[in-house]
Backbone atoms as SQL, in Angstrom:
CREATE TABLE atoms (id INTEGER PRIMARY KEY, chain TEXT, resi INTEGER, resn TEXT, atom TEXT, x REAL, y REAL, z REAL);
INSERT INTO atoms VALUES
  (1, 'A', 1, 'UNK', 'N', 13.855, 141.702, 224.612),
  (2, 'A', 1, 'UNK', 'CA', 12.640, 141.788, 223.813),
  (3, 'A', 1, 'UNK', 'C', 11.977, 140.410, 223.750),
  (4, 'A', 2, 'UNK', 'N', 10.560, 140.288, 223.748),
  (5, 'A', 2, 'UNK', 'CA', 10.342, 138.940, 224.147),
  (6, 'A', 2, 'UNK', 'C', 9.005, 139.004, 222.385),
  (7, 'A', 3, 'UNK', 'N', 9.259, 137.518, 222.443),
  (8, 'A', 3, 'UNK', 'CA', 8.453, 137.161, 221.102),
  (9, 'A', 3, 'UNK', 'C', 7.165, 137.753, 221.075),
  (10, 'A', 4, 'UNK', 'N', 6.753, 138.245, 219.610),
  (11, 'A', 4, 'UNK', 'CA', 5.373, 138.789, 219.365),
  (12, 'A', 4, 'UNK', 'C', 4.170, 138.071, 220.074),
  (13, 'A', 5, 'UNK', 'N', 4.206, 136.433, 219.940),
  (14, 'A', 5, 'UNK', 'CA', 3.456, 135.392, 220.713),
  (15, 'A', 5, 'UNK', 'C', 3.271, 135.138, 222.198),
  (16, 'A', 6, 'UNK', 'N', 4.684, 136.004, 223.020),
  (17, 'A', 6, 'UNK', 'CA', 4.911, 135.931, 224.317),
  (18, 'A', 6, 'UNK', 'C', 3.310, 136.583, 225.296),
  (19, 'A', 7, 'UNK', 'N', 2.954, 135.738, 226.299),
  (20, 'A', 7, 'UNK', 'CA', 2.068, 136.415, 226.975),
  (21, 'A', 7, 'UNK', 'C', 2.798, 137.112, 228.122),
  (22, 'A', 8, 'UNK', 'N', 2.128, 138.394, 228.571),
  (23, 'A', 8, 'UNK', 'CA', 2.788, 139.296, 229.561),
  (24, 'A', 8, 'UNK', 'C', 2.250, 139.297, 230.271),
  (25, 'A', 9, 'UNK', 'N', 2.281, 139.808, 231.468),
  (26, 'A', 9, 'UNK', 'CA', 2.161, 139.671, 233.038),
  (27, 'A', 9, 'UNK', 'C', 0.766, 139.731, 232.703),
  (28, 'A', 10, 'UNK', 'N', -0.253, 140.513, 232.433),
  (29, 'A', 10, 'UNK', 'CA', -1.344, 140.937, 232.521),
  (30, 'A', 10, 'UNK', 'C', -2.490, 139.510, 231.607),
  (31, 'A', 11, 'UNK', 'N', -2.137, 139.386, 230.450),
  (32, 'A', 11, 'UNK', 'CA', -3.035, 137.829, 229.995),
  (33, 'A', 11, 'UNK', 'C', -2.473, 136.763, 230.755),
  (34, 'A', 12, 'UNK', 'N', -1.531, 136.589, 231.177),
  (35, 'A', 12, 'UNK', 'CA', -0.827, 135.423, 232.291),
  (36, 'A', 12, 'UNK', 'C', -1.965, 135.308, 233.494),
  (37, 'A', 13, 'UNK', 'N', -1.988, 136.596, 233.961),
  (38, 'A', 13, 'UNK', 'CA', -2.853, 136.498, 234.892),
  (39, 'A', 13, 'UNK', 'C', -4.258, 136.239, 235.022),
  (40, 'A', 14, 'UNK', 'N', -4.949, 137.084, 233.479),
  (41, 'A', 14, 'UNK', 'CA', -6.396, 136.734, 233.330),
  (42, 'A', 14, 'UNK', 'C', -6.499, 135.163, 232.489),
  (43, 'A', 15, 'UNK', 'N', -5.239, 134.625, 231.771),
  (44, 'A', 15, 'UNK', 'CA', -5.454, 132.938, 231.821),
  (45, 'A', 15, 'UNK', 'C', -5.772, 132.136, 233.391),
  (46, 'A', 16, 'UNK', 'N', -4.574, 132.463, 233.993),
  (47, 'A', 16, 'UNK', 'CA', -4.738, 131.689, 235.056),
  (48, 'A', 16, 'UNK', 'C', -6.105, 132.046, 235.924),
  (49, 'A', 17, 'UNK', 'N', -6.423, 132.940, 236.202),
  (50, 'A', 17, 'UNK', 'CA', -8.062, 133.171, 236.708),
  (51, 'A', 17, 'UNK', 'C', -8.773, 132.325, 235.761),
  (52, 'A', 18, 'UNK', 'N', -8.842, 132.611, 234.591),
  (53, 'A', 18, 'UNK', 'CA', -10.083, 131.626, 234.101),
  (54, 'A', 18, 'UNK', 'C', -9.889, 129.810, 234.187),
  (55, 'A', 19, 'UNK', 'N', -8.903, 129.541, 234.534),
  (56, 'A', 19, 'UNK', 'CA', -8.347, 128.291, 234.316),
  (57, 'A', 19, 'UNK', 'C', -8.248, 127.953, 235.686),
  (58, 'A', 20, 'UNK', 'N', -8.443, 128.747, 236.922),
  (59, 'A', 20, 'UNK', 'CA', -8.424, 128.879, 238.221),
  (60, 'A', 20, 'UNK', 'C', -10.385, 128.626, 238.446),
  (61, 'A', 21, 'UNK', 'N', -11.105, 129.292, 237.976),
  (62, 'A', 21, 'UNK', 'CA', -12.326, 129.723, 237.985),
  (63, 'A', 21, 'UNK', 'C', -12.816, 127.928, 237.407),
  (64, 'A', 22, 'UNK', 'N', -12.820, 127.973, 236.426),
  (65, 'A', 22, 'UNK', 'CA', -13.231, 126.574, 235.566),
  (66, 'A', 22, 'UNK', 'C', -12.979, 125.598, 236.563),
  (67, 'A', 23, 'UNK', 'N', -11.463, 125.434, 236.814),
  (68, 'A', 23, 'UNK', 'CA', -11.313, 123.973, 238.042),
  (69, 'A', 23, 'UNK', 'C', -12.298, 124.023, 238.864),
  (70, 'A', 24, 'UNK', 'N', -12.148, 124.777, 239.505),
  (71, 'A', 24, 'UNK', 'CA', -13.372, 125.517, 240.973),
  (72, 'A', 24, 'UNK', 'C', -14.693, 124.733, 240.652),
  (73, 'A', 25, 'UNK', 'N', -14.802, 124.770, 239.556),
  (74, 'A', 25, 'UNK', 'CA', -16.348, 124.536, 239.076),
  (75, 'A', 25, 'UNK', 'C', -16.530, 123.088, 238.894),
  (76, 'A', 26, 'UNK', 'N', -15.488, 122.559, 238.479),
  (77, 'A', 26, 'UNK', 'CA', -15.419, 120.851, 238.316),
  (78, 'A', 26, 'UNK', 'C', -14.642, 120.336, 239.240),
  (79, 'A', 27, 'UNK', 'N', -14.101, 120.870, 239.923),
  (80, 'A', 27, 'UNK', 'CA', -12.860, 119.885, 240.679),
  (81, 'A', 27, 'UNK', 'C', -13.081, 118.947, 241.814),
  (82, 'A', 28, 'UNK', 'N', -15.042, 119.578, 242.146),
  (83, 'A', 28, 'UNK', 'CA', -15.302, 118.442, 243.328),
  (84, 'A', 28, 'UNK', 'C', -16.312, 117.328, 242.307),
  (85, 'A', 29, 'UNK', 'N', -16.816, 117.532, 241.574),
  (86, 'A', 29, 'UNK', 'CA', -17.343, 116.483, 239.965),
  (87, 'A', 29, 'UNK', 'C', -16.668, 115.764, 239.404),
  (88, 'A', 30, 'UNK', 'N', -15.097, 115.987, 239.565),
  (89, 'A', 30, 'UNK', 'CA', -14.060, 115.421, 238.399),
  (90, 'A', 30, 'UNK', 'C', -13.220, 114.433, 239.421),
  (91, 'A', 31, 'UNK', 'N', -14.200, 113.552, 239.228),
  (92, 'A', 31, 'UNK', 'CA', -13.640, 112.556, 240.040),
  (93, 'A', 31, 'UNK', 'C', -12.361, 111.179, 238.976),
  (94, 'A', 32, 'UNK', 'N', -11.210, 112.217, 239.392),
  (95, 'A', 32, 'UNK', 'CA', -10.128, 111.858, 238.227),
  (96, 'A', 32, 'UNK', 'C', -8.860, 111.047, 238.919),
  (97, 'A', 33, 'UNK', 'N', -7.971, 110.608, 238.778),
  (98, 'A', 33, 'UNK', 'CA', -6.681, 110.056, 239.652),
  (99, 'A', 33, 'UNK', 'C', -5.934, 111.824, 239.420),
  (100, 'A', 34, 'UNK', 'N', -5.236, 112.089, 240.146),
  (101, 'A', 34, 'UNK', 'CA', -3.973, 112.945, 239.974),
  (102, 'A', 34, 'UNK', 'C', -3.639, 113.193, 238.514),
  (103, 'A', 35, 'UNK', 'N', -2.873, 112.060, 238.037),
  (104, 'A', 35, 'UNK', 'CA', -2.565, 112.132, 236.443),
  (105, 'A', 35, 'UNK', 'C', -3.665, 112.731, 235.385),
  (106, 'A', 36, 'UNK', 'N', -4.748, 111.844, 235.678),
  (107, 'A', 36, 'UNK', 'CA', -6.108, 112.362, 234.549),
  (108, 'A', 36, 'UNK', 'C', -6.129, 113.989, 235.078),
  (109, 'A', 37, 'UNK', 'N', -6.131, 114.394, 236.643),
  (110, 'A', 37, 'UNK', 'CA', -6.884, 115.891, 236.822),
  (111, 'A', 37, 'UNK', 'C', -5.463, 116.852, 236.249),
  (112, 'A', 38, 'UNK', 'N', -4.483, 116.494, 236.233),
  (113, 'A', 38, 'UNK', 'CA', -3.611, 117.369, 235.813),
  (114, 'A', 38, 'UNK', 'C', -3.383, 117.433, 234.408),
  (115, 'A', 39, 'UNK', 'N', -3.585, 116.311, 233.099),
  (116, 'A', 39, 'UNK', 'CA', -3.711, 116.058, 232.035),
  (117, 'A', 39, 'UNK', 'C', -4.862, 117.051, 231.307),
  (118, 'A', 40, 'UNK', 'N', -6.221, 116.642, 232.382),
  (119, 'A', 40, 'UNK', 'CA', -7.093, 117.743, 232.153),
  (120, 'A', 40, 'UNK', 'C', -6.629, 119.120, 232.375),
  (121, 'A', 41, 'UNK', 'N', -6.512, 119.694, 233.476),
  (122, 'A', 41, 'UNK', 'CA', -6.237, 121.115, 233.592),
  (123, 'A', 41, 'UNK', 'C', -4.990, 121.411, 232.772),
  (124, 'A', 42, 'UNK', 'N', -4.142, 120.637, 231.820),
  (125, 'A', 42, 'UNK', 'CA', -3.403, 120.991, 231.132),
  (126, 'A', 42, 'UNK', 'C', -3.995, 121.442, 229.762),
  (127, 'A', 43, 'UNK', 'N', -4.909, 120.703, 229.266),
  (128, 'A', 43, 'UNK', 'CA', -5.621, 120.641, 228.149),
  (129, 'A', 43, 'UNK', 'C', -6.876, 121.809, 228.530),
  (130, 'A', 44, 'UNK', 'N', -6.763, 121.959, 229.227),
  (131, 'A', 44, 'UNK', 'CA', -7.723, 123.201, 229.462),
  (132, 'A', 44, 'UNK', 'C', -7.084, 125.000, 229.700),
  (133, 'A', 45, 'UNK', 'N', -5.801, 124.600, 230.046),
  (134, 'A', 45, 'UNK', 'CA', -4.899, 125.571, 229.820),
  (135, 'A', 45, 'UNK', 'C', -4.459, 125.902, 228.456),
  (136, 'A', 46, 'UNK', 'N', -4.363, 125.068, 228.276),
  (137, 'A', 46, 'UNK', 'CA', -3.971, 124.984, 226.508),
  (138, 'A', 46, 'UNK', 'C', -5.367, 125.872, 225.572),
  (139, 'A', 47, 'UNK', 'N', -6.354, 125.256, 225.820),
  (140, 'A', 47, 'UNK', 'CA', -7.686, 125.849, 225.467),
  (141, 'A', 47, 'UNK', 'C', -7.253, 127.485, 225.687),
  (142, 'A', 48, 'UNK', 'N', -7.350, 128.015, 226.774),
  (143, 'A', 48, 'UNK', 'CA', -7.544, 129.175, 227.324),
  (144, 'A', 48, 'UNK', 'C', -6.242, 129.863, 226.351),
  (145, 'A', 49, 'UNK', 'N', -5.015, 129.341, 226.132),
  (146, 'A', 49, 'UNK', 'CA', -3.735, 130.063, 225.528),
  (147, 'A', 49, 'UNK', 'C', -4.596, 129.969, 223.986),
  (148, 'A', 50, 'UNK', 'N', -5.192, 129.481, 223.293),
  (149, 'A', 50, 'UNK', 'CA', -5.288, 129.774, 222.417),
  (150, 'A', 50, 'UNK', 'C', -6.523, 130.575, 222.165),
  (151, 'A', 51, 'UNK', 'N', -7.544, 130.718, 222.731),
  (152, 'A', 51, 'UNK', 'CA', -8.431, 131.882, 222.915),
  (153, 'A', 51, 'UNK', 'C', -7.916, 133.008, 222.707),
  (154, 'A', 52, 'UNK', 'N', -6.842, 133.022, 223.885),
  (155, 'A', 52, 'UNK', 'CA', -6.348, 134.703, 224.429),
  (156, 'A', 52, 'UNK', 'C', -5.418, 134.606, 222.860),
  (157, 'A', 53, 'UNK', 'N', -4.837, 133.915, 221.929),
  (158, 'A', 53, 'UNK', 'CA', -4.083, 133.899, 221.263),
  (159, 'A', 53, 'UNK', 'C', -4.950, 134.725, 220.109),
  (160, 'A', 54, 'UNK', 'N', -6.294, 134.231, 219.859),
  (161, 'A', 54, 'UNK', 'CA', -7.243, 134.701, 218.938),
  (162, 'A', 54, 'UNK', 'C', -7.937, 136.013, 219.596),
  (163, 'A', 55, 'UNK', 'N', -7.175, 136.730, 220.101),
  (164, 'A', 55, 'UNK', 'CA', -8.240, 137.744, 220.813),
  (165, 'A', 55, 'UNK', 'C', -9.165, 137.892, 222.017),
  (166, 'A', 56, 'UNK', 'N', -9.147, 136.846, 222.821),
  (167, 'A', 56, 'UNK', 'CA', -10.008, 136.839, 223.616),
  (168, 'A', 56, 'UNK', 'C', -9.638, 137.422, 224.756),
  (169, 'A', 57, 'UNK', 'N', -10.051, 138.509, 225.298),
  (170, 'A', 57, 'UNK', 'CA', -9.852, 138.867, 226.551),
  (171, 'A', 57, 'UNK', 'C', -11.185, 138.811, 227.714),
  (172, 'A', 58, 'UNK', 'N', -12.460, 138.460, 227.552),
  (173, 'A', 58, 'UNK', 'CA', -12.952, 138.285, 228.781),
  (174, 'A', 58, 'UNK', 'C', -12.911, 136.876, 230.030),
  (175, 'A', 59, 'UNK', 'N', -13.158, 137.179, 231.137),
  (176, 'A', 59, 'UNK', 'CA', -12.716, 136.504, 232.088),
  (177, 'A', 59, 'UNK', 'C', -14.068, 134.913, 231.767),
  (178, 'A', 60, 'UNK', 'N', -15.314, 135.497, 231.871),
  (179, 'A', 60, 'UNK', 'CA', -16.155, 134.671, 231.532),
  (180, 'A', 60, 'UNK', 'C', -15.624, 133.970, 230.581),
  (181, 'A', 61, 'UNK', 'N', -15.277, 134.330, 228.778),
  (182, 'A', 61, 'UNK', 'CA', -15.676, 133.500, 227.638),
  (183, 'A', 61, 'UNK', 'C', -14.466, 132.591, 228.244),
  (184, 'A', 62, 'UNK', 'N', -13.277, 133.079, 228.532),
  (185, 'A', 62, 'UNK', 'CA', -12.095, 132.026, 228.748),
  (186, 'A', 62, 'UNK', 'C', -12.339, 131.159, 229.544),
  (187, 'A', 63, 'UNK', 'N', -13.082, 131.005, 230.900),
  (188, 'A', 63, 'UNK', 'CA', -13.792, 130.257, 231.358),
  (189, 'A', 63, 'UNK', 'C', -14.772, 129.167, 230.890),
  (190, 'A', 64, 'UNK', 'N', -15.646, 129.795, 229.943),
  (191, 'A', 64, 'UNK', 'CA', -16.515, 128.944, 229.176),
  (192, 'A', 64, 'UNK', 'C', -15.698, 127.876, 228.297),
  (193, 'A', 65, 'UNK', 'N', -14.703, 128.557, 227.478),
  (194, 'A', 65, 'UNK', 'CA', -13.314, 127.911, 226.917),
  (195, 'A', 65, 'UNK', 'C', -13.252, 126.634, 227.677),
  (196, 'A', 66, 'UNK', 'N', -12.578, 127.293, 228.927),
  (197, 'A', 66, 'UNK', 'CA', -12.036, 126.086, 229.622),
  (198, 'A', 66, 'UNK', 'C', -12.850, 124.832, 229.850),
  (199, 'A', 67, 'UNK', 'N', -14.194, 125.390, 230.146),
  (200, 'A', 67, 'UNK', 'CA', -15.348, 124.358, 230.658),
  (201, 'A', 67, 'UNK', 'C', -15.644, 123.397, 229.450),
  (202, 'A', 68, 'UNK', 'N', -15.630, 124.043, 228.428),
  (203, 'A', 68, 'UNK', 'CA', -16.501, 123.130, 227.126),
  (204, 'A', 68, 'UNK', 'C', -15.066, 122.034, 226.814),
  (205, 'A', 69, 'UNK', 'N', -13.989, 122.102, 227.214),
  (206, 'A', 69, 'UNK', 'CA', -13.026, 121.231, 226.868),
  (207, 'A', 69, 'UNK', 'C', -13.553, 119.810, 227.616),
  (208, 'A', 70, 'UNK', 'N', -14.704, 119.815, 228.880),
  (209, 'A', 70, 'UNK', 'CA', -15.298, 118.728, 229.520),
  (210, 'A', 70, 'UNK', 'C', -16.038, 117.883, 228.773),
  (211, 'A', 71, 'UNK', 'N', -16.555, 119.122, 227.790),
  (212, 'A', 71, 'UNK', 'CA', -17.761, 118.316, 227.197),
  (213, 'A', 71, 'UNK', 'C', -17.124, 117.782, 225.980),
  (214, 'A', 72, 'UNK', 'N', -16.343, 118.554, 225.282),
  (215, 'A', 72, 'UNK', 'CA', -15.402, 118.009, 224.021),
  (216, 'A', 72, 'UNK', 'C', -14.717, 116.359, 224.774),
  (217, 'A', 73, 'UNK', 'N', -14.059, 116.417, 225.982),
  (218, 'A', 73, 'UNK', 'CA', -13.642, 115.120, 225.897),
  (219, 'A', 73, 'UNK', 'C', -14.334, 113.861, 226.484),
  (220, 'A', 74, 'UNK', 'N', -15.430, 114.530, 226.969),
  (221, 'A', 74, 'UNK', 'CA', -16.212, 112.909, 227.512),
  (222, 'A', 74, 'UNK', 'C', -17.508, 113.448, 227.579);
């Protein structure tokens, strides 16, 4: 039995699309070292787990999620 909080195959997958989708969109802009681009896409993963945590299931808003974490940090 896995925790009430646990994500299952199915939000696993629509996180990682939106968090897949978002990079796509910055990753030739985000002119970062290794460390910074993975720090970022961590903190943008993080974003997206707590969306889907509050209810969010579309592919867009989790995306948007992910994106506005650009503008929140610089």
């Amino acid at each position: 039995m896995f925790p009430a909080d646990c994500y299952g195959p199915h939000k696993l997958a629509l996180m990682t699309r939106a968090l897949d989708a978002a990079w796509h969109e910055i990753e030739s802009t985000a002119r970062k070292s290794a460390d910074e681009a993975s720090a970022l896409r961590r903190v943008m993963a993080l974003k997206i787990m707590a969306a889907v945590k509050e209810g969010e299931w579309d592919l867009g808003c989790l995306t948007r999620v992910a994106l506005r974490t650009i503008s929140d940090l610089y």
